[in-house]
N, C-alpha and C positions, 0 to 999 in steps of 0.2 A: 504494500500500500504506500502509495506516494505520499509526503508529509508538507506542507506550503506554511506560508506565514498564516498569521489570523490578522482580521480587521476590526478594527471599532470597536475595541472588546472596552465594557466599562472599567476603568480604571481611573483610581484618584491622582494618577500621576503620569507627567506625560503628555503629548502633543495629541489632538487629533480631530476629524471633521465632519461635523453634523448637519446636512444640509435641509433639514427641517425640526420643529418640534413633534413632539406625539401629536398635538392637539392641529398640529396643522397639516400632518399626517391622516388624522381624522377629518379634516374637511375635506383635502382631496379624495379620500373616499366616499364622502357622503356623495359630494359633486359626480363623481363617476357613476356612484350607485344609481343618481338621479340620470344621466345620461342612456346607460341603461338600460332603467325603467321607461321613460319616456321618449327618449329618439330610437335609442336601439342600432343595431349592428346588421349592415346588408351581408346575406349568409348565401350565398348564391350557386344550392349544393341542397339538392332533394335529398338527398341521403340525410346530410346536416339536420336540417330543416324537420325532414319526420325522427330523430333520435332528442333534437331540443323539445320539439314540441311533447312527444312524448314522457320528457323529463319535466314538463312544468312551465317551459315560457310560453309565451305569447308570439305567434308564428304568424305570418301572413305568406301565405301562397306566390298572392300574387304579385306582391311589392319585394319578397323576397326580403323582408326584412323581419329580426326575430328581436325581440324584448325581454328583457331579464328581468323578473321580481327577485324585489332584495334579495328573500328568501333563499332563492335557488342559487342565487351568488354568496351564500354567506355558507349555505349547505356543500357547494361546489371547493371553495375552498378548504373547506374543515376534511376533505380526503382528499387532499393534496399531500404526499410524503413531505415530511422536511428536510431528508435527504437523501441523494440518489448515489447509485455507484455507477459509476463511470468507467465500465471492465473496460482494461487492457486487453489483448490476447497472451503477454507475458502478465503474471498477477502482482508481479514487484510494481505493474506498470498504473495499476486499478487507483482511481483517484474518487475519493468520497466527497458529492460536492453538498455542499449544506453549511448551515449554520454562518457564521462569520472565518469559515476557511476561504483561504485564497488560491485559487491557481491561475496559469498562463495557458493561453492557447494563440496559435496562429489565428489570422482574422479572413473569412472570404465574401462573395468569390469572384473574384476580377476576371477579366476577359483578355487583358492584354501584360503581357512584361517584356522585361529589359532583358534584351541577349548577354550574358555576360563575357560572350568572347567578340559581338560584333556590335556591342551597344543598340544595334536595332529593337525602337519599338514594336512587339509583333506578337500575335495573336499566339495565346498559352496552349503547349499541347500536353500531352498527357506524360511524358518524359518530363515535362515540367513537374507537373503533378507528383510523378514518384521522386525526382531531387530535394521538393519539398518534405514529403512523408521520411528519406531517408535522414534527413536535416532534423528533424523536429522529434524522429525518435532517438538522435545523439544529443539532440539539446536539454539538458538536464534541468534546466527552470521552466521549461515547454510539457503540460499535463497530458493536455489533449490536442489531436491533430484536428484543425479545419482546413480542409484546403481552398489556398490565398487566392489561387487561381485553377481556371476549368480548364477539363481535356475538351479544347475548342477543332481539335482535330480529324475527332471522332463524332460520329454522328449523331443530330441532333436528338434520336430515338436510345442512343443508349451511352449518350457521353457520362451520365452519373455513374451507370453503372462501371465503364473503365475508371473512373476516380475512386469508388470506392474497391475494387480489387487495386489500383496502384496501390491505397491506404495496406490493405489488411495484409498485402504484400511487404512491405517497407516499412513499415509503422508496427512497433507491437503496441502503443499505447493507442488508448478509444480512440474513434473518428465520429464528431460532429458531422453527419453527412446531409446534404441537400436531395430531393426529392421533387423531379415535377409534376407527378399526381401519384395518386392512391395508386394503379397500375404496376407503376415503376417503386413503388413502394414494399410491392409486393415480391417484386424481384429482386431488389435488395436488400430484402427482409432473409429470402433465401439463401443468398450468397451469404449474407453473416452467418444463417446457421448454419452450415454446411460446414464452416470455420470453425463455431462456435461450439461442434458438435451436437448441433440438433434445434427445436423453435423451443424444447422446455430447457434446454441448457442456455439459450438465450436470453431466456427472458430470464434466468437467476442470475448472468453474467451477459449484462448487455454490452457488445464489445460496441456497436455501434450505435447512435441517436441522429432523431432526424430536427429539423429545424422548417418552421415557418417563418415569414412574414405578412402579418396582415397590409394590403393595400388601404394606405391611408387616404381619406378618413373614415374611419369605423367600416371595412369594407374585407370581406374574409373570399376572396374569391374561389372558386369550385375547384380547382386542383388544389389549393392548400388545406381546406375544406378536409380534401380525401387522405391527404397525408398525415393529419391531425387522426385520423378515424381512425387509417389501417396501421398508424405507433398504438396508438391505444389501444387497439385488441389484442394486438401482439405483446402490451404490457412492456414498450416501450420507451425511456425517454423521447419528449419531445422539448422540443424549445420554443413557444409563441414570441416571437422576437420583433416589437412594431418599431417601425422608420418613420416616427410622424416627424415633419419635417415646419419646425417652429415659423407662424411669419407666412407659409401656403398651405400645410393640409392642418393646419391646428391654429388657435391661436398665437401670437409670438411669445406671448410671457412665459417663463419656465412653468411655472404652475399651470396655465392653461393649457401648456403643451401635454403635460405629464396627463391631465385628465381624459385628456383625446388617447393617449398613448394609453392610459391602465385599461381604458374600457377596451379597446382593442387585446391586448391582453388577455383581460377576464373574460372575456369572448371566446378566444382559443379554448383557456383552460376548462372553460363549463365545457364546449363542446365534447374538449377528453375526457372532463369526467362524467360527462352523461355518457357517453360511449362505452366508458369501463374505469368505474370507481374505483379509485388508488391509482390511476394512470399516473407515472411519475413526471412530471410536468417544472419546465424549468421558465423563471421571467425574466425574457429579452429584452434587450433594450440597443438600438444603435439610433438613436434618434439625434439629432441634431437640428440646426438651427439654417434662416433661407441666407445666402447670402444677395443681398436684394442689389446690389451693382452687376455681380454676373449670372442672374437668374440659377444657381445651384447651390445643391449642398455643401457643406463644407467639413470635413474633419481637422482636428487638430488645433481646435478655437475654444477657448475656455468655455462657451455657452455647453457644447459637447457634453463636456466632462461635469459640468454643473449636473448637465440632466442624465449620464449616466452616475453619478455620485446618489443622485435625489433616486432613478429609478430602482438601483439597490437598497437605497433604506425603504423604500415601497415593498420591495419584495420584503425585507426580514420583516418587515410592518406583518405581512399576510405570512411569514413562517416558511417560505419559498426559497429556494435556491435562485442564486440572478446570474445571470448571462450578459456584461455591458461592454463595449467600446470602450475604449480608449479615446480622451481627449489628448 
């Protein structure tokens, strides 16, 4: 089992940084709760759609948008694990993530790098993909592999699936891996067992986990929809990871952002846990801020780091494992 630093632990001595109160912790959630309750989240995935309604929200057909009573959000987190293990396929390599432990992972997933012997900008292939997993299993402060960049070489119908054999190839520790729908989920679901020695050795040693992103704002489109589903049956980690982007899909304030951002969020995690209660469920966060002179996102700008700083105390707020960016 891999060992990291800890974070934020209370201590009367010593530096450190609290980017809200409880009580104002508690308003952001009330405001989300309200959001919600009342506007709700477009879910655009019949499957979705009849397993929430089934569970208790308020589902509309035809607008495709579902509404969460408190209840079902306060029910939905209370079997939420508080912490997940993160198998390696070596088990020195197994990282438990939870509580106030910290670890490192590579960040993805980019389309393009830098040749390192020709400087050329150029489109990532999948030899890229394995120099990284080979990198990142000798990097000793490196927990878990996400891959930085996509096998762009390989076809659009199965380039996940060559990223995550480069991984299980290359890599003994977990891989974060991406997913373009339920389908393809299902055949990378395969291939880790097959690794993993089987779908019941997998799910007590998940060597891999998948990752969403909801389309901001409040917007869960039908392929991530399905990926959310088919981690959860399989008793999978997932990761609801939203990109609200302060200033265009949310308001600009960090608080305002963070609201659009949880509800998206609690969105995902209801869906896993109505799907299959205890779904081990992790809270994302790469959100940042608009930069309004060159109409795009920006990383590496303290606004970032502000809202992944705030969406981590959100998660221990709700007992959650967090997932953030780096400002």
């Amino acid at each position: 089992m891999r060992k990291g630093t800890v974070a934020a632990t209370e201590m009367a001595t010593g530096w450190g940084l609290r980017t809200f109160t409880r009580d104002a912790l508690d308003k952001i959630h009330a405001a989300t709760l309200d959001v919600l309750r009342s506007t709700g989240v477009s879910i655009d995935c019949d499957e979705a759609l009849d397993i929430l309604n089934k569970g208790g929200c308020w589902t509309n057909k035809k607008t495709r948008v579902v509404r969460f009573p408190d209840h079902i959000v306060t029910q939905a987190l209370s079997l939420c694990p508080s912490h997940i293990l993160l198998a390696g396929r070596n088990p020195d390599n197994d990282f438990m993530m939870g509580g106030k432990q910290v670890g490192f992972t590579t960040f993805g997933v980019g389309v393009l790098t830098e040749d390192l012997e020709t400087g050329e900008i150029r489109e990532s292939t999948k030899e890229d993909v394995e120099k990284i997993a080979r990198l990142t299993d000798a990097l000793t402060h490196m927990d878990i592999l996400t891959a930085p960049v996509a096998a762009r070489d390989k076809p659009d119908s199965s380039y996940d699936l060559h990223m995550l054999e480069a991984a299980l190839t290359y890599c003994s520790k977990h891989y974060a891996s991406d997913s373009e729908d339920g389908e393809r989920t299902k055949k990378l679901i395969e291939m880790a067992a097959a690794v993993a020695g089987g779908i019941d050795a997998l799910k007590q040693r998940p060597i891999v986990s998948f990752g969403i992103c909801p389309t901001s704002p409040l917007q869960i489109i039908k392929s991530s929809a399905e990926v959310v589903i088919q981690a959860a049956k399989h008793w999978l980690p997932i990761n609801v990871l939203s990109m609200v982007l302060a200033g265009a899909s949310s308001p600009i304030s960090i608080s305002g952002a963070l609201v659009t951002h949880n509800a998206e969020v609690l969105a995902g995690i209801i869906l896993a846990q109505l799907t299959n209660p205890g779904t081990p469920v992790i809270y994302g966060s790469s959100s940042t801020t608009l930069d309004m002179t060159h109409g795009t996102a920006v990383v590496g700008v303290p606004e970032m780091a502000m809202i992944s700083a705030a969406a981590a105390d959100l998660a221990n707020y709700y007992g959650l494992p967090s997932y953030v960016a780096g400002g």
